[in-house]
N, C-alpha and C positions, 0 to 999 in steps of 0.2 A: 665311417663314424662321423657323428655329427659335428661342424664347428660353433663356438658361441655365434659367430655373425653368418652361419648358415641359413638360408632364407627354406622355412619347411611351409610344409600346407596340412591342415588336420583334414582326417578323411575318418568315413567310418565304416570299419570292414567287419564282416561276421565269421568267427571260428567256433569249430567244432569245440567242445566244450575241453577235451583232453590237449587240443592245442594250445589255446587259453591258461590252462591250470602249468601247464609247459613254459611258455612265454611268462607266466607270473613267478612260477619257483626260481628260472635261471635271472630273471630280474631282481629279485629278493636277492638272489647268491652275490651276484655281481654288482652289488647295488647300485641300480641304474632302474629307469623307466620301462615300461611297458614297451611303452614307442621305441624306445631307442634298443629294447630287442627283435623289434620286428623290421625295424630301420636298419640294424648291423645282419639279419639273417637276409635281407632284398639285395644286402650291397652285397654280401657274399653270394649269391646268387647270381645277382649279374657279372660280378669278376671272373665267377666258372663261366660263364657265355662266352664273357666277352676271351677268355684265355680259348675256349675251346674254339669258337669262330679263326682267332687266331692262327691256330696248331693248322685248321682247317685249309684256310688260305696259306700256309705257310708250306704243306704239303701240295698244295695244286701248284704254286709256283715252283718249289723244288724239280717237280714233276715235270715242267714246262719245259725249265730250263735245262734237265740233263737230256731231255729232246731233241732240245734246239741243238746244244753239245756233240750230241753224237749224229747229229744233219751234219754241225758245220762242220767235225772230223772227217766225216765222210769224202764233204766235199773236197777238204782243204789234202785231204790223199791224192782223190781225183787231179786235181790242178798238179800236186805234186808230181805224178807217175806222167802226165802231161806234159810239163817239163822240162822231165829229165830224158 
């Protein structure tokens, strides 16, 4: 969401007409701007990215790491059974 001393840029984008009529009624509901429904639905948007990127990377390294885990149990057996 937007702050008073948020620095924005206007742009001008084209939507299909039922999007428009969409973006106008939940702006009416909520009484807030046009903009600032298309502005709260982009930031929602990047937060599911940016959360799915996330989960993404957070899975590849889980992944890495119980690799690496079960290398260095391995080895640390080997040196064990070695010696004893």
């Amino acid at each position: 969401m937007q702050t008073p001393t948020a620095t924005v840029s206007k742009v001008t984008i084209s939507l299909p007409p039922n999007l428009l009529e969409f973006a106008d009624r939940q702006a009416q509901q909520l009484r807030i701007s046009r903009s600032e429904i298309i502005s709260r639905a982009l930031a929602q948007a990047k937060a599911a990215e940016e959360e799915r990127l996330a989960a993404e990377g957070y899975r590849f390294y889980s992944q890495e790491a119980s690799e690496f885990a079960e290398a260095s149990a391995r080895a640390f057996a080997e040196v064990l059974n070695h010696a004893g």
